[in-house]
C-alpha positions in Angstrom: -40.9 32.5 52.1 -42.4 30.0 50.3 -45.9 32.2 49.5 -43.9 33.8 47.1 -43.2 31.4 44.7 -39.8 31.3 44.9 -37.2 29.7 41.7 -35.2 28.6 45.2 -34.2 29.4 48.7 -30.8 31.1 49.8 -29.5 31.2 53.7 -27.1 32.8 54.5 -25.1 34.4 57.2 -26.1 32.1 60.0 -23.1 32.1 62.6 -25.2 29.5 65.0 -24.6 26.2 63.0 -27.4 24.3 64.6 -30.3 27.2 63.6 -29.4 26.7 60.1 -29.3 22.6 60.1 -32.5 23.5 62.3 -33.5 25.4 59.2 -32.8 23.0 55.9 -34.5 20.6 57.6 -37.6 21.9 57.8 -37.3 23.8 54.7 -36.3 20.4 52.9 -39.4 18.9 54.7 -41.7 21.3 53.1 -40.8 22.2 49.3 -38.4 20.3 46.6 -37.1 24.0 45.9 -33.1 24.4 45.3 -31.8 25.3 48.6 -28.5 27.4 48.7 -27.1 27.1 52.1 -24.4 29.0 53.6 -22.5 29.5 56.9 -20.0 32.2 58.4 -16.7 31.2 59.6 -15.1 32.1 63.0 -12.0 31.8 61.6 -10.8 30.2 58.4 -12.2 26.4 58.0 -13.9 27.0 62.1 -17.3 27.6 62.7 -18.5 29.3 65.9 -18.6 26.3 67.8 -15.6 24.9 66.6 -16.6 22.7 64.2 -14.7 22.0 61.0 -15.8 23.5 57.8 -16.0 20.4 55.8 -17.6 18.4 58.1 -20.1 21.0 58.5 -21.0 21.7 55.2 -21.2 17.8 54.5 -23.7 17.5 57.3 -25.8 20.2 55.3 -25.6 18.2 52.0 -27.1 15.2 54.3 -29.9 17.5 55.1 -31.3 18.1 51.8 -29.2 21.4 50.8 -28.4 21.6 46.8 -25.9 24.3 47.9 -23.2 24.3 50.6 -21.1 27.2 51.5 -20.2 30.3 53.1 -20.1 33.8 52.9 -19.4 37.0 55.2 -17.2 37.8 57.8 -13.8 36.8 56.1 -12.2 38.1 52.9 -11.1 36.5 50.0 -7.7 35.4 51.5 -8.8 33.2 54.2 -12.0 32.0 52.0 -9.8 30.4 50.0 -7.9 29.0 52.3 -11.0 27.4 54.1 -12.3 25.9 51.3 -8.5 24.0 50.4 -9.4 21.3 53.3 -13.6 20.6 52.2 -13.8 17.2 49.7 -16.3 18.1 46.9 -19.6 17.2 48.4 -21.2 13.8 46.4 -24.3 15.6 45.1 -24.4 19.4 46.4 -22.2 22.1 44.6 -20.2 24.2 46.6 -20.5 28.1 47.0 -18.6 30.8 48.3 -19.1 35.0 48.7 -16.6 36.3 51.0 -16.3 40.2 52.1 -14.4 42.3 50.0 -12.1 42.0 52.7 -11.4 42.4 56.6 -13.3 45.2 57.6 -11.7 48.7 58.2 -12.8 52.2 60.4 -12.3 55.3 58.9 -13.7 58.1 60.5 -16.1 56.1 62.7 -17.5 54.4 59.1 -16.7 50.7 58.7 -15.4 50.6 55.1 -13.6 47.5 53.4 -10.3 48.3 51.5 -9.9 45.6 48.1 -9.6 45.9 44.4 -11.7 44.8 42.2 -9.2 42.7 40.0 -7.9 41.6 43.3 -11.4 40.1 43.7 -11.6 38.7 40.2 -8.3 37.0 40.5 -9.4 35.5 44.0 -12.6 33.8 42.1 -10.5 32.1 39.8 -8.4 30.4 42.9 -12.2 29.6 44.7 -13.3 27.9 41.2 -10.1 26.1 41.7 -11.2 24.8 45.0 -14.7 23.3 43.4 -16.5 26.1 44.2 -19.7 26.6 41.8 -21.4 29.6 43.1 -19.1 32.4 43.5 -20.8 36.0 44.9 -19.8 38.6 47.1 -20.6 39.9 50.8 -20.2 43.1 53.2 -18.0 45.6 50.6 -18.8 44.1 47.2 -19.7 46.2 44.7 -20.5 45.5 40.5 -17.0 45.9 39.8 -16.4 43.2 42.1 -18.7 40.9 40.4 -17.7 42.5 36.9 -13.8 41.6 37.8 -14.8 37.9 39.1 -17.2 37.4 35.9 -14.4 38.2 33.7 -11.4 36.4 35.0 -13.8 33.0 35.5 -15.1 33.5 31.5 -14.3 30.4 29.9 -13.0 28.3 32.6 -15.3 24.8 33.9 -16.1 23.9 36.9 -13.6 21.4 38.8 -15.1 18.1 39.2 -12.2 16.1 41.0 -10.4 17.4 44.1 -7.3 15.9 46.3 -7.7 17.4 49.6 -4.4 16.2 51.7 -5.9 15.1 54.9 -5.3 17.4 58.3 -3.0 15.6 61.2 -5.6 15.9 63.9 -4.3 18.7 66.8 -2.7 16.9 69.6 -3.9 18.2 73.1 -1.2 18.1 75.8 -1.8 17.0 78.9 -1.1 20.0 81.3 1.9 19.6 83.3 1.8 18.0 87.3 0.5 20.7 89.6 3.5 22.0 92.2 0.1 22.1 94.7 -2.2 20.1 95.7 -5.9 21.6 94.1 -7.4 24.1 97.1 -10.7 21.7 97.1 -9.2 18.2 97.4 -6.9 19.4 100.4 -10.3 21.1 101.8 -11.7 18.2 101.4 -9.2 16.1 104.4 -7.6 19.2 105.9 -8.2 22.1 107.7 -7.3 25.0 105.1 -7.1 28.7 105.4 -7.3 31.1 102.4 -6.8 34.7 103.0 -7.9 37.7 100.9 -5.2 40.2 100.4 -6.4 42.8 98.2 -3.9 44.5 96.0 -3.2 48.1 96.3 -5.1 51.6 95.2 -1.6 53.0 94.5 1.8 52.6 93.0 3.8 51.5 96.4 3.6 47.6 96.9 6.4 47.0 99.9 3.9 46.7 102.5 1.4 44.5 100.6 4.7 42.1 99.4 5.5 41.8 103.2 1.6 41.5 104.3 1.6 38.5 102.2 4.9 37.1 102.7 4.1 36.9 106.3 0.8 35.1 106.0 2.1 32.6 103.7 4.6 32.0 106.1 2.1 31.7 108.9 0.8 28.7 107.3 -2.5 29.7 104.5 -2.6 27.5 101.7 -2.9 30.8 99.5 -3.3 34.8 99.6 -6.4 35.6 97.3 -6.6 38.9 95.2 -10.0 40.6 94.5 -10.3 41.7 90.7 -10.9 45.7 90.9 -13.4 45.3 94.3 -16.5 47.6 94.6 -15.0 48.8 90.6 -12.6 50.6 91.5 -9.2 50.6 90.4 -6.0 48.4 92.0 -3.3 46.9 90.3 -4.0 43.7 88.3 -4.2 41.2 90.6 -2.9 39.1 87.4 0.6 41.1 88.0 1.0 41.3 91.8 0.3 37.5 92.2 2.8 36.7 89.0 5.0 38.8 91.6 3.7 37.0 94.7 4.7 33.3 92.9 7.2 34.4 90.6 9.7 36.3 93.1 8.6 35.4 96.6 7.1 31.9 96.3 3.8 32.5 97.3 0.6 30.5 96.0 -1.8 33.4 94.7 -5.4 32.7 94.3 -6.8 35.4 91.9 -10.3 36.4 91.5 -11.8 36.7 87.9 -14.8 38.8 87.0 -17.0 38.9 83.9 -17.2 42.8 84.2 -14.0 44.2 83.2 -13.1 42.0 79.7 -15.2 40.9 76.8 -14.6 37.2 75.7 -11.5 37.8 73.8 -10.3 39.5 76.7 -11.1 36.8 78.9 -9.5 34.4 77.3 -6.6 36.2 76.7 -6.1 36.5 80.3 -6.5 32.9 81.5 -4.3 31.8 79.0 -2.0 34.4 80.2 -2.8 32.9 83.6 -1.8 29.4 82.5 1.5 30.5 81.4 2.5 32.2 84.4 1.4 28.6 86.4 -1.0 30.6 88.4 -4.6 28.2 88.5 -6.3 29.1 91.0 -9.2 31.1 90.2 -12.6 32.8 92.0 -15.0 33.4 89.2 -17.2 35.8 89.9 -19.8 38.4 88.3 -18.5 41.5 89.7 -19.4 44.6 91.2 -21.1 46.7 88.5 -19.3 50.2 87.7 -21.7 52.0 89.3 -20.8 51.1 92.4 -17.2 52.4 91.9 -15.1 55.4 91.8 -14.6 56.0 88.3 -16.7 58.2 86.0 -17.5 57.0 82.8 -16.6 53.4 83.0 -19.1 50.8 81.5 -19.9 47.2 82.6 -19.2 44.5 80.2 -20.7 41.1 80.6 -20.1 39.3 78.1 -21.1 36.4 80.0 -22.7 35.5 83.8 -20.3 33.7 86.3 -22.0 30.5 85.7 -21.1 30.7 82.1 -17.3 31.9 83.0 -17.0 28.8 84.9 -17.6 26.3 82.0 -15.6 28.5 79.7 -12.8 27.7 82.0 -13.4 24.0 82.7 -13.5 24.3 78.4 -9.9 25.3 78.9 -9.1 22.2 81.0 -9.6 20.1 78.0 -7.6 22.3 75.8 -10.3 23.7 73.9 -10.7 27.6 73.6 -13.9 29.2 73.8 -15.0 29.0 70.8 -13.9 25.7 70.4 -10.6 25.7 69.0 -7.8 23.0 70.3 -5.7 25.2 72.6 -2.6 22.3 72.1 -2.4 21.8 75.7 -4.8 21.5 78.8 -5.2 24.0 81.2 -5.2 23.0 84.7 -7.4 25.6 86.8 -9.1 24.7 90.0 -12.2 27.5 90.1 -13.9 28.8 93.1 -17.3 30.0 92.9 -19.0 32.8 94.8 -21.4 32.2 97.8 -23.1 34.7 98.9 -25.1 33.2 102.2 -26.3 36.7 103.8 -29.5 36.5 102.0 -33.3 36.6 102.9 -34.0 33.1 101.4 -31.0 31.1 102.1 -32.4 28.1 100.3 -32.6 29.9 96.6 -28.7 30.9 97.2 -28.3 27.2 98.0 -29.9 26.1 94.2 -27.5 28.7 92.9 -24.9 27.0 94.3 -25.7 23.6 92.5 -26.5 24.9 89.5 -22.4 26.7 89.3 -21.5 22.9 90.8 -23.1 21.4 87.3 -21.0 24.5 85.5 -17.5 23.1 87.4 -17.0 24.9 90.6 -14.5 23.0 92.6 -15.5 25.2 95.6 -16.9 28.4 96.6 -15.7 31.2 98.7 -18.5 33.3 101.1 -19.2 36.8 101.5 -18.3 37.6 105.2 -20.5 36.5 107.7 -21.1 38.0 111.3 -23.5 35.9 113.4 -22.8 31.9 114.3 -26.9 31.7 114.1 -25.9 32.1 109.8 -22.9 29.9 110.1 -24.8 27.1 111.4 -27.8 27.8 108.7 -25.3 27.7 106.2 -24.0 24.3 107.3 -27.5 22.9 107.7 -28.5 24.6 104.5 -24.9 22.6 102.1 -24.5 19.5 104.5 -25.7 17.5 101.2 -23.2 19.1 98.6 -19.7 17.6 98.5 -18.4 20.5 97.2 -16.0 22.6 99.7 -17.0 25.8 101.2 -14.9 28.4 102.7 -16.8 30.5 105.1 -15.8 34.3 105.0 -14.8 35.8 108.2 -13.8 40.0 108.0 -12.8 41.3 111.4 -14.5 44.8 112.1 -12.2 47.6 112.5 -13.8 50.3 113.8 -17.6 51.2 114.1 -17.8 53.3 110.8 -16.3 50.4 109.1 -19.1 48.3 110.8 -21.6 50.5 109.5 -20.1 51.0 105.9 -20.5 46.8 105.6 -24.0 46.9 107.2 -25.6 49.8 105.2 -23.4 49.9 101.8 -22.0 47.2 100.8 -24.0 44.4 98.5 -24.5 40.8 100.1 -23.2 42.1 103.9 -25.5 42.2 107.0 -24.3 42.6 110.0 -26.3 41.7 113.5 -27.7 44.5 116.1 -25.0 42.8 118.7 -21.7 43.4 116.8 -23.0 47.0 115.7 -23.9 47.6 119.4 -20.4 46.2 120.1 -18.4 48.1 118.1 -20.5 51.4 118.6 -19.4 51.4 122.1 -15.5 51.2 121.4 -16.1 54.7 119.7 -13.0 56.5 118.6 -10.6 54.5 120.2 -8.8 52.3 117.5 -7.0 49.7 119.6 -10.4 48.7 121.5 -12.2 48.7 118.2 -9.2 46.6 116.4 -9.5 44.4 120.2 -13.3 44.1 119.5 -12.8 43.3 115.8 -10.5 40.6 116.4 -12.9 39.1 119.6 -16.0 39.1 117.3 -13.8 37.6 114.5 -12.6 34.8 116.9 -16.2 34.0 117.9 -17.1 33.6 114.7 -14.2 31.2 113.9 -14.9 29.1 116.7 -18.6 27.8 115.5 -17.0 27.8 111.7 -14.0 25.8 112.2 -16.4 22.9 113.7 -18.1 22.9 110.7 -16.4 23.8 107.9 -12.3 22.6 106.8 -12.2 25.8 104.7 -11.6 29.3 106.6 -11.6 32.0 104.3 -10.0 35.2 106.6 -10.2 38.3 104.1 -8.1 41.5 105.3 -9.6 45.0 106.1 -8.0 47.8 104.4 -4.7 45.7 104.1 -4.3 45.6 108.3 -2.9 41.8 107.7 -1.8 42.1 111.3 -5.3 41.5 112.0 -6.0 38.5 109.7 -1.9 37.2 110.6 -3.8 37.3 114.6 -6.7 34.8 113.2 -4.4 32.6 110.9 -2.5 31.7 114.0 -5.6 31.4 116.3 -7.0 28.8 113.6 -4.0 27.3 114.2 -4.3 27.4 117.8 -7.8 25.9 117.9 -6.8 23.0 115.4 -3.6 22.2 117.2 -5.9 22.0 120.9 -8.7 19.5 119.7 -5.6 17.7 118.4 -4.1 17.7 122.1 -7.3 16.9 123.3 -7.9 14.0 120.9 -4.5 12.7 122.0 -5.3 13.1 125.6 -9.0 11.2 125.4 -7.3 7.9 123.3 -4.6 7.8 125.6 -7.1 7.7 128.4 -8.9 4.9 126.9 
């Protein structure tokens, strides 16, 4: 910039406030040109990252810039408004060029609808703010500048401002929980989580009474996939609304970064919040491909890892982009594990890095050999952090070989294909053998981990009821036998 001999230096448009103090700084370090700098609002008087206009502006002034402002993105309206909480700077003059207005479509064309006059009149009100520079943005045409130089003809520039000082936001503290967190009770307790995965259709009878029954048999709360393998069930945000709301039942929803952009998000926790549902699985989700439904795009906005601190950002009342939220939210937020992988050690640094992001505990894919359970528990002995080991009874040999061959992050061993291959065609051996395998699998978990994660095959909740109350079983016999050895001593 500065081969060109330059009069001065304008920047403008930078939404990332720290690239542009990044940018005065050095700029101020290498020439005594004017420097007209200018941000872009989030929202009137916010910045991206939720800083506040006037502070950010005078941080700018303290850099070197002669010029402080903004321009782009918002329309006179809210301009105006942003600039009637900044104090006049002590040596920089201020500037301003907002859009014409907000942004339109018409005909797939972005177009922006104001008046020129309209424009001209909003200049006088910016010049009332102590604005010096006055320009336009995205929409502005020579009328526009035509209609502001004529209606500011004449007038001076403000010197002295009165800016009434802004109460500070209060942030709430969120209200007592009705339950204990999941991870603090899996951190004394035995505690059993079962996956319940909401319907492909309309009827929701059976899946009501699935879950009213396991609740009933004792887990601390029935989880809800969000739109598995991408395809479509119903929001797992209504049925477990329904679950808590009508029948008393603590739902544990599952979140994933494909389906919503950041608004959306968001929108949904929030939504979350207000219903007193907070327990959450954050996960990345299955891309569309995978799914059942033509034409349907991925969104990923962000990874899990960022979805996690977006959330613990909500559990100091502050929205994502950094706006107070008046009250804390009070999620507890699962991460995903998956163990069945070729280097278990890399899934392991994974884990700590979504423990430094604010997981509270992770959930496993299913596992199917006790060789992996005890890896696993070799593998997160040092973490603190909860983990509830997946265990998916088998129903029949196809299903067996579905998981095996198909399905991302499940391996299943030679043995329990073998052994569910032989039950052929015959459904109650292969739901017998499902459970048996299952069982064996509990045994080696529950001796290692407090969390039991049981997730339900095709909504069979007989099968996962069958495990709830062997867990059960198991816990309330080492208990008998614990009794039994100090009353022998």
């Amino acid at each position: 910039m500065l081969t060109g001999d330059p009069d001065g230096l304008l920047l403008e448009t930078y939404y990332d406030f720290d690239e542009l103090s990044a940018v005065v700084k050095e700029l101020r370090r290498m020439t005594d040109l004017p420097i007209v700098a200018q941000v872009s609002m989030d929202e009137p008087g916010v910045l991206q990252n939720g800083l506040v206009l006037n502070e950010a502006l005078h941080q700018l002034e303290a850099l070197g810039a002669d010029v402080v402002g903004v321009n782009c993105r918002l329309g006179p309206y809210h301009t105006i408004q942003a600039f009637e909480k900044v104090t006049l700077p002590e040596k920089a003059f201020l500037s301003a060029s907002p859009n014409a207005s907000l942004l339109d479509v018409e005909d797939g064309r972005i177009v922006y609808v104001s008046e020129a006059d309209y424009f001209g009149k909003a200049a006088v009100l910016l010049r009332d703010e102590g604005v010096r520079l006055i320009g336009g943005c995205c929409g502005t045409t020579p009328k526009h500048i035509e209609a502001a130089k004529k209606h500011l003809a004449g007038l001076a520039p403000v010197t002295t401002k009165i800016v009434t000082p802004q109460k500070p936001i209060l942030i709430r503290e969120a209200e007592p929980a009705v339950h204990e967190p999941i991870h603090e009770k899996a951190k004394k307790e035995r505690t059993i989580i079962v996956e319940l995965d909401t319907p492909r259709h309309l009827e929701t009878e059976q899946y009501i009474e699935g879950a009213k029954l396991l609740y009933d048999a004792g887990v601390a709360a029935v989880t809800m996939a969000d739109n598995s393998l991408a395809s479509p069930r119903i929001s797992n945000m209504a049925m477990g609304s329904i679950l808590k709301l009508q029948n008393n039942i603590r739902p544990l929803v599952h979140i994933t970064c494909r389906d919503r952009n950041l608004i959306g998000l968001q929108s949904h926790l929030m939504g979350l919040d207000a219903l007193g549902i907070h327990d959450i699985l954050a996960v990345t989700g299955d891309p569309t491909k995978v799914g059942d439904f033509p034409g349907a795009t991925s969104v990923y906005d962000v990874s899990s890892m960022e979805l996690l601190q977006l959330i613990k950002q909500l559990n100091e009342g502050i929205s994502f982009t950094g706006k107070p939220l008046r009250k804390k939210a009070k999620f507890s937020v699962a991460g995903a594990f998956n163990p069945n992988v070729r280097v278990l050690d890399r899934a392991v640094k994974r884990l700590e890095k979504k423990i430094e992001c604010g997981a509270d505990y992770f959930i496993t894919q299913p596992v199917y050999t006790k060789e992996k359970i005890i890896d696993i528990h070799e593998a997160t002995k040092h973490l603190e952090t909860p983990i509830f080991l997946g265990i998916m009874p088998l129903t029949n040999s196809r299903n067996a070989e579905f998981l095996h061959h198909e399905v991302p992050g499940i391996k299943l061993s030679d043995e329990v294909l073998e052994r569910m291959h032989a039950c052929g065609d015959d459904r109650e051996k292969s739901t017998a053998e499902g459970i048996a395998i299952a069982k064996e699998l509990i045994d080696t978990a529950a001796e290692l981990f407090n969390g039991i994660y049981v997730i339900t095959p095709f909504l069979r909740y007989d099968m996962s009821l069958e495990l709830v109350h062997y867990i059960h079983e198991l816990d309330a016999q080492k208990e008998r036998e614990f009794a039994h050895a100090e009353t022998s001593y």
